[in-house]
C-alpha positions in Angstrom: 0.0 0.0 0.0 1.3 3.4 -0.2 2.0 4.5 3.0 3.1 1.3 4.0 6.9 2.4 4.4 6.0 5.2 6.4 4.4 3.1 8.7 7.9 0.7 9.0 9.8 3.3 8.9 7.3 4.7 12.3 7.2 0.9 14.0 11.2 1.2 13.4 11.3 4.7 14.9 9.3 3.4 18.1 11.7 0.1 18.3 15.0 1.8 18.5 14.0 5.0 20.3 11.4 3.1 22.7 13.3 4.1 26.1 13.5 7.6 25.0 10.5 9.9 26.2 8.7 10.1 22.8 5.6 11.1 21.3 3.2 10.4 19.0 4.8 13.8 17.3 8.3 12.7 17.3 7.5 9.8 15.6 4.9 11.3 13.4 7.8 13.9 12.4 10.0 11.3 11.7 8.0 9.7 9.1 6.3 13.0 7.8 2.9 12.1 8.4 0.5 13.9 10.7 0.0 12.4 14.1 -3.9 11.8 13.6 -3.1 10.0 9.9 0.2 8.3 11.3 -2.3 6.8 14.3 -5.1 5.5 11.8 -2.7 4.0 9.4 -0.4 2.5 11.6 -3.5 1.3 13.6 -4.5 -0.3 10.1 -1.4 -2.5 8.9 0.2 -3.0 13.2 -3.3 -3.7 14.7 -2.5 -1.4 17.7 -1.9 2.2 17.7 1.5 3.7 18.0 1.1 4.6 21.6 0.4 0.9 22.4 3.0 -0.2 20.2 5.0 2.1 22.3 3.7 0.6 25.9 4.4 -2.7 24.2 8.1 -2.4 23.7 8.7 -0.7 27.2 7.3 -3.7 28.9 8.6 -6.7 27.1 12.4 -5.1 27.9 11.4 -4.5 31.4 9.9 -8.5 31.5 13.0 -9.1 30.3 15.3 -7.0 33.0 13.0 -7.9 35.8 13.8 -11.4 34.9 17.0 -11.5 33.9 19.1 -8.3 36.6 18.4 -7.8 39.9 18.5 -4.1 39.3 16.5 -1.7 41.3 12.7 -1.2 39.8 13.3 2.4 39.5 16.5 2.1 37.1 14.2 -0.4 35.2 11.7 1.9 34.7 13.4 4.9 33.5 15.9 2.4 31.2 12.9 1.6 29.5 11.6 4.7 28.7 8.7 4.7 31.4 8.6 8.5 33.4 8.4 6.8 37.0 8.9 3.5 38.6 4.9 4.1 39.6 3.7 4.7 36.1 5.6 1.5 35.5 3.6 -0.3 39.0 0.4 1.0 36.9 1.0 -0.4 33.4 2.0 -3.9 35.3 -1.1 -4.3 37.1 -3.0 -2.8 34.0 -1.9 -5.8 31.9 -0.5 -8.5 34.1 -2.5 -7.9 37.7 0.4 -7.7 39.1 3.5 -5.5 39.9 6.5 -5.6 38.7 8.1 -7.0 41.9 5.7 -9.6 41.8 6.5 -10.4 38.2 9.9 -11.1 39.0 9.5 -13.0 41.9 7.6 -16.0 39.9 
């Protein structure tokens, strides 16, 4: 389709700038498409929007710290691009029903 490479080109954006604190802006800038478009279109050929592709890549690499460091929760959180060790707490119990202290304690 035709805006298929800007949509990559987006989704590769998100992966290596994930644990930077970006927007749907930065990454609609980077693909020069206009947030609202860039969010319908990626939402098309992804299946998620760019903001939950986002969340998405933040969590699997803090799944993977919390189970393979023993690094404090707070330098987890901010190495993966989260603003606060709390707004991490949130988007664990949000999709796991469980913290992340508890996820790496099983």
């Amino acid at each position: 389709e035709k805006y298929y490479s800007n949509i990559m080109a987006a989704k590769d954006f998100i992966d290596s700038n994930y644990a930077e604190q970006i927007n749907i802006d930065d990454i609609a800038a980077d693909t020069y498409l206009s947030p609202n478009f860039l969010r319908a279109e990626f939402k098309n050929f992804i299946g998620i929007t760019p903001h939950e592709y986002l969340a998405e890549m933040r969590i699997a690499n803090a799944c993977k710290l919390l189970k393979s460091t023993d690094r404090p929760l707070a330098e987890i959180a901010f190495e993966c691009g989260f603003k606060s060790q709390s707004y991490m707490n949130y988007i664990f119990k949000k999709k796991f029903k469980k913290t992340p202290k508890m996820y790496r304690e099983e």
